[in-house]
Each structure stands twice: as structure tokens, then as C-alpha cells.
N, C-alpha and C positions, 0 to 999 in steps of 0.2 A: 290293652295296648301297651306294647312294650313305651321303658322311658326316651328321652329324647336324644340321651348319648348311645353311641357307638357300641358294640361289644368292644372294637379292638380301642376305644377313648377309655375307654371304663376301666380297665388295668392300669392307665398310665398312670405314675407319680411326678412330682414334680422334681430337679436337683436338688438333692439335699444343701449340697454345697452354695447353692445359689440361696434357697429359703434359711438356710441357716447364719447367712451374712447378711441377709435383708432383715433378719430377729435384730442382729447385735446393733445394728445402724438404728433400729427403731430403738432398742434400749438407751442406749448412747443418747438419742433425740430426746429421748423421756427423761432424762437427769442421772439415769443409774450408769452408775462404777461399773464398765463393764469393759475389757479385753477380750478381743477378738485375733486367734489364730486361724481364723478361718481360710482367707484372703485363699484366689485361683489365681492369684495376677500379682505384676512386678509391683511395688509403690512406688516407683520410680516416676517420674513424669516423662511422656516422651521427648522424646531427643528435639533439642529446638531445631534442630534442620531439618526435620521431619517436619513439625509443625510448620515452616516456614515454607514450605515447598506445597504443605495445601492451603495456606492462606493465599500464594501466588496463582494457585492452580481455579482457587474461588476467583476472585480479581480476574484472573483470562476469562471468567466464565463457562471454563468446563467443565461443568456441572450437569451432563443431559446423559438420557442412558448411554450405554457403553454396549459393545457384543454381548452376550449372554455367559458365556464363558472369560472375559477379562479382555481390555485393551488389547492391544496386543504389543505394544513397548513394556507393559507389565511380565507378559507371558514370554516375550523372548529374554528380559534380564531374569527370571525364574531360569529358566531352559539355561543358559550361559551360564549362571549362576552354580547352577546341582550336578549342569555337567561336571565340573569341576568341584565340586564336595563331595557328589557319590563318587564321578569316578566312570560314570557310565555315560555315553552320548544321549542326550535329550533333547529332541526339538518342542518349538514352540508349539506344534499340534500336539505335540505329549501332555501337553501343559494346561492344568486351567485354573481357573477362581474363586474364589466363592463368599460367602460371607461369613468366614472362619474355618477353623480344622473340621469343628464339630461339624459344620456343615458340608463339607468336603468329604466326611468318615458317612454322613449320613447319604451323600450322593454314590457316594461309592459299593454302598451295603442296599441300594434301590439297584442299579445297574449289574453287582454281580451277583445275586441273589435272587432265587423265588419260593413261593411259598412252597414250607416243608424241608427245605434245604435247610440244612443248619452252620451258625457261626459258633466256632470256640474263641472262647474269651477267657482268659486266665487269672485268678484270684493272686493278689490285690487286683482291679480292674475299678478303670473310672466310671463314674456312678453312671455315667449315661451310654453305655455299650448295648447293656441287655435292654433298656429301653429301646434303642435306635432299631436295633435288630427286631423286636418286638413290630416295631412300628413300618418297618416293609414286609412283614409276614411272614421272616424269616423265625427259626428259634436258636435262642442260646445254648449253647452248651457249655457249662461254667465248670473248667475243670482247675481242681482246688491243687494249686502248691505249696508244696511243704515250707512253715516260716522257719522251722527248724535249719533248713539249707540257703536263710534268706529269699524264698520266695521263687529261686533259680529256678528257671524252664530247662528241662532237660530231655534229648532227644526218644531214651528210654521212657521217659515218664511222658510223650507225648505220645508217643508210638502206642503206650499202654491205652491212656486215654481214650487215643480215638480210635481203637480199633473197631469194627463191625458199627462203625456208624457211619451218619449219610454227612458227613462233614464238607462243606464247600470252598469255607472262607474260615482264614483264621484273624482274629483281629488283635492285633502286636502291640503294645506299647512300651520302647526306649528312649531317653529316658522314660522312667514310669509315674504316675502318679496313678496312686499315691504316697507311695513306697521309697520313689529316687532309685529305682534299682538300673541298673545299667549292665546290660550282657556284652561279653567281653567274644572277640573275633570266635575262638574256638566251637563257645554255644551256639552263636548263630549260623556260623557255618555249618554244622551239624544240622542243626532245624534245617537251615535255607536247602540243604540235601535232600530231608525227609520231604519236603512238603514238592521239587521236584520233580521226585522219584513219585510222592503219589496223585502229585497230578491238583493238590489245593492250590487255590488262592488266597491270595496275602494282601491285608488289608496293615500297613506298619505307620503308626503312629507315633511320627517323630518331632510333637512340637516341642519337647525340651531339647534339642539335640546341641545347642550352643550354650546349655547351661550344665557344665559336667564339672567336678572338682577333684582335687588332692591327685594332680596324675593323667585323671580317668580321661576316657574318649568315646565319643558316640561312633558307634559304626551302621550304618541303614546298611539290612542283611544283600540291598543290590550291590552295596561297596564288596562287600565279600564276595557272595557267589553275581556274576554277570547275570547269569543267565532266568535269576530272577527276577529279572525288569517285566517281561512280557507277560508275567503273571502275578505282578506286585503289583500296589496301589501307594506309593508315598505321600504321606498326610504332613504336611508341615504350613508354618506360615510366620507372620510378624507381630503376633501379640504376645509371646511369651518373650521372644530372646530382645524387642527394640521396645517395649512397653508400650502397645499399641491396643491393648483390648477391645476397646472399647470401638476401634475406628473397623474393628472386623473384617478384617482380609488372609482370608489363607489359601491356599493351593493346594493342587494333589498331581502329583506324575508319575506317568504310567502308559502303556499301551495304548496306541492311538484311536483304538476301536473304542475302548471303556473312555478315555476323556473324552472324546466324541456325545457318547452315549451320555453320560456325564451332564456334558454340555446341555444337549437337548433336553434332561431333564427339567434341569434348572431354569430353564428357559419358560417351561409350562409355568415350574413350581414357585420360584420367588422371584424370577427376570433378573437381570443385572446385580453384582457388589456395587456398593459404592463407586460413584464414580473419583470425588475428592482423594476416599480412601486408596485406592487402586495407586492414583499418580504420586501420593506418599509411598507408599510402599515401596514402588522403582526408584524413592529416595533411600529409603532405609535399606533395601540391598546394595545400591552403590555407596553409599556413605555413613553408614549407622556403625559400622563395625567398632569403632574405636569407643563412643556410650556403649555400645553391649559387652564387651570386653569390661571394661570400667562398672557396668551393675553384676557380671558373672563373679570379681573379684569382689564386689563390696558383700553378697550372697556366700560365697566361699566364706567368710568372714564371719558371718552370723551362723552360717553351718556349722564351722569349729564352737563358737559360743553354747549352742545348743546342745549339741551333742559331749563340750563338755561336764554343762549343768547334768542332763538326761543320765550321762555314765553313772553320775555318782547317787544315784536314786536305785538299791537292791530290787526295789518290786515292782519295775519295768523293765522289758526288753526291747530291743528292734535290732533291724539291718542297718547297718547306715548307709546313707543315703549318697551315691558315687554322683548324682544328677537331680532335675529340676529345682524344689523349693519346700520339699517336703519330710517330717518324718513318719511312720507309722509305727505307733509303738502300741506293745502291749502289755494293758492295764489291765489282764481279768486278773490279775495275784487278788489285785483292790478291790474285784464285785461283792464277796463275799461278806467283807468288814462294813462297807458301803452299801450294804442293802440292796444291790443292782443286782442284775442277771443277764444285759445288755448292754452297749456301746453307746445306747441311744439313751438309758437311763442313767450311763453313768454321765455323759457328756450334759444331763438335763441337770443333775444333782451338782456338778465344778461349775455351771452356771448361777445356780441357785447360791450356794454357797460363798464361791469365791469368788464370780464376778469373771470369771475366765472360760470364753467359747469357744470349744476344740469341734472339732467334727467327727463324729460314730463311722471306726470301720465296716457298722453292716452293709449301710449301702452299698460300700467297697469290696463286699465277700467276706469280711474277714472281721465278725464282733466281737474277737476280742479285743481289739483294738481303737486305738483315734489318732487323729491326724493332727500331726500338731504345722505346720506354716510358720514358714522363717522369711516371708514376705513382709515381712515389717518393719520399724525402725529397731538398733539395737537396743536404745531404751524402752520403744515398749517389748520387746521381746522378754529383755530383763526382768523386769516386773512382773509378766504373765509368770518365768521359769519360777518366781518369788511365790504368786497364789499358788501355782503346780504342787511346788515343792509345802507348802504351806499345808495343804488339801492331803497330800498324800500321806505327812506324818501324822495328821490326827487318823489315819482309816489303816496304816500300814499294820499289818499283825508278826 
């Protein structure tokens, strides 16, 4: 008798990024010296008029399920809302809910997807892509770009890719995590052509899109080319830009057949988002702007800090980081002096050591690397940049 799990349970892992913040929280709990750049999310507390708006919302008592898909005072200020930041007309049936991106990315890769069909996922890639994919019985296709040119997608280098393959879906991330990279109009429009021209769908994952710095700007590839709405799936929502994580509400818009489809899935699969969360959110779109603005500058701020420290250290490299809250850099100069041969070994040994938890780019595609998170205060970032820098001149050769 076979065991009692799954073939397709049996593959899965868990987020590293998630198990690797729940280590440093238990350490922390146990008495040890320990820093953590791990952090997925703002340290920010949410905005009090956010919070104020679902304490009034508990008080009314509206607290019972909702449509399956989202209110709909939520789904039409979304729709108002995007029209007007893509750039493209959106209705409210375009529109749906869910209880985050990730879940939103996961509804969306059930609905345009079957098995056999494949997703391309681009290296650096957030650790839970080729799971998700895995897990509607599609398969990954993880095609590696160059860090050399900072990680840039290029139409050439995709055209390469996926040639002779049975590609369906591509699945986007700008900004990126874990990387910060952000594609500038010219790239995307190029892609946003190729993938027209052959007829893919586009899955674009845009939860950092209000956190960009020195200049930069997020463009969703609908901004540019129009005519990719009807074949695009926009992933965004309110826990990265209004520090809302935890209350889990995101959106996706798109073609009114797939949010449909969408819909009904969710309906089977988890029933309703939040309802408290939901009637916060159409606060945080109407009124959030000016805290999110106020945490993208205090982030801008710790970027420069970091990236100043980062520079001056010879035996690391990276991109820097145009968007989200991240950098990825590379430390394999370090594996050889430091007895490692992995990201996960080195990221085990700065723990042991110094007392400082980064995260291994394997699960991101990319082991030579770790992530370092600029989601924290500037004092402890400080400190961390102190063990960094501490750890790397006893191993530097």
C-alpha cells in the first residue's frame, strides 16, 4: 500500500522565506543575538485610518460572508482605481478578490492552465511560482537570466527560450522580488509584442508597483501595449504598498471570462476574502496614499544606506534594486574560503556565526546568491550591515 500522501503533496516544499523568519522569531524567543533580514513585508504598522475604518466596519457588524469574488464597493473602487494607473478601461466584472496576490497568481494559473501545458518563470523568481504551477498540474519552465546584464528580460533571450516549446502562460514579475529589478517601457513593450504576436498569456505580478525609487517607475505591460488586457492577468493588491499583510486582500484584473472563471473557482475552493479586510481596503485605495508615499520615501532611505555599505565590500556583487524592498547579491567569491558550496549553507554558517539571517537565492534560482531585506528599522539594518561586514572579512581571500 502506497503512503498516505499524494504523489503531487509529496514534491511540495514549504516557503523558505516564510520557515526562515519563523527560525529567526523562535531564536529571538530563545534569548539568542540574532538579526533577521529576512522580512516579505513593510515594518510599518498600517495606516490608522485603515485600521479605523475596520474597527467601524466590526461595530456595523459587517462581518458575514461576502460574494465569492469581493463586495462589490471593493471591486468597483479597484476597477476606478487601475483604470486610471494602467491607463486601460476596467470594469468592475473585470475585477476580483481574493485572499492575497499569491492567491490571486494561484487562481489565475488554475483557470488558464491544464495539465501539460507549461508556465515560464524567469530566474530570479519568487520562491513560490514553480510550486503554484506544480500544484494545478501545470509545469515550470525556468528560464535562467543573465546576472551579468542584471537579470534584464530580453525579447531576443525570450524568443530563444521558448522556442519549440508548448508554453502557455508567462508569469512576470515587476517590480521583482527578489532582485528590485524593474523593466523600463522599451522592454516591455518589446515582450508585450512577442507574447501577442504568439498568442501566450500573461500572468504580471505587480505587488510592488508603488514602491520604486531614485527616478524609476513601474509600468504594467497593459500601460504600454492596450491590447494586452484581453490576454493579461494583473496581480496586485494592499499588503505591500499600505502594510497590510497580514489582513490579506488582493486583486487581479483581467478579461471578464478568466475573472469569472476566477470567481467560481474560489468559490469551491476557500469561499469569500475577509469580509472586515475587504471594507479596509476601499479605505486604503481612497485614502492610504499619502502613508504609502511617506513608507516608499522612509524605504528609498534605507535603500541608499544599504547599498551604500554593500558598494564598498570587493567580494560581493548585485543589481541595484530600482523597486520593492530587496537586494540580491552575490556571495559565491565567499563559498570557497567559508567551506560552503551553496546559498543555503552559506546563509546557515552567517547565522551560526554572526547571529545574522539572510535568505539563500537557490530557492530563487539563483545560489549564488542571498537576499538581503531593507524592511527593517535603520538601526537594525545597521548592525546587521556591521555582522555582514564583520563575517565577510574574516572568509574574504
Amino acid at each position: 500500500m502506497n503512503g498516505p500522501v499524494s504523489k503531487r503533496a509529496s514534491g511540495i516544499e514549504p516557503s523558505v522565506t516564510l520557515s526562515l523568519n519563523t527560525k529567526a522569531n523562535e531564536l529571538k524567543e530563545a534569548g539568542e543575538d540574532v538579526i533577521g533580514l529576512a522580512a516579505g513585508e513593510p515594518d510599518f504598522q498600517t495606516p490608522d485610518v485603515i485600521k479605523e475604518s475596520a474597527i467601524e466596519t466590526i461595530r456595523a457588524g459587517d462581518t458575514r460572508y461576502t460574494p465569492a469574488a469581493g463586495i462589490s464597493e471593493l471591486r468597483r473602487e479597484i476597477a476606478s482605481a487601475y483604470s486610471k494607473i494602467i491607463g486601460v478601461d476596467y470594469q468592475p466584472s473585470e475585477v476580483m478578490v481574493s485572499n492575497g496576490a499569491k492567491h490571486c497568481i494561484f487562481n489565475a494559473l488554475y483557470v488558464l492552465t491544464d495539465p501539460g501545458d507549461e508556465v515560464a518563470i524567469f530566474t530570479p523568481y519568487w520562491v513560490s511560482y514553480p510550486e503554484m504551477v506544480k500544484l494545478v498540474g501545470a509545469t515550470p519552465r525556468i528560464v535562467e537570466l543573465d546576472p551579468a546584464n542584471d537579470y534584464k528580460l530580453t525579447v531576443e533571450g525570450l524568443k530563444n527560450a521558448l522556442a519549440g516549446t508548448n508554453t502557455r502562460v508567462i508569469l512576470y514579475n515587476s517590480p521583482n522580488n527578489p532582485a528590485g529589478i524593474v523593466y523600463d517601457r522599451d522592454q516591455i513593450e518589446k515582450v508585450g509584442r512577442f507574447l501577442l504576436d504568439e498568442g501566450i498569456l500573461l500572468i504580471s505580478d505587480e505587488i510592488y508597483e508603488f514602491l520604486t525609487y531614485a527616478g524609476c517607475r513601474h509600468y504594467s505591460p497593459v500601460s504600454i501595449v492596450p491590447e494586452l488586457k484581453e490576454s493579461t492577468v494583473v496581480i496586485t493588491g494592499v499588503s505591500k504598498s499600505y502594510s497590510m499583510t497580514g489582513w490579506r486582500i488582493g486583486f487581479a484584473l483581467g478579461n471578464r471570462e478568466v475573472i469569472y472563471r476566477m470567481g467560481a473557482y474560489q468559490a469551491h475552493a476557500t469561499g469569500c476574502p475577509n469580509a472586515i479586510s475587504q471594507r479596509a481596503a476601499v479605505t486604503a485605495l481612497r485614502e492610504g496614499e499619502k502613508d504609502r508615499e511617506k513608507m516608499r520615501k522612509a524605504f528609498q532611505k534605507r535603500r541608499e544606506m544599504l547599498s551604500g555599505r554593500l558598494s564598498g565590500i570587493p567580494s560581493v556583487k548585485y543589481p541595484e534594486p530600482d523597486g520593492a524592498f530587496y537586494f540580491l547579491v552575490d556571495v559565491s567569491a565567499l563559498y570557497g574560503s567559508c567551506g560552503v558550496d551553496s546559498s543555503t549553507a552559506f546563509c546557515d554558517k552567517l547565522l551560526e556565526e554572526a547571529g545574522l539571517l539572510l535568505i539563500p537565492g537557490g530557492p530563487f534560482g539563483c545560489d549564488d546568491t542571498v537576499r538581503f531585506s531593507f524592511a527593517v528599522s535603520e538601526e537594525t539594518l545597521d548592525e546587521a550591515l556591521n555582522r555582514f561586514e564583520e563575517f565577510v572579512k574574516r572568509y574574504a581571500e
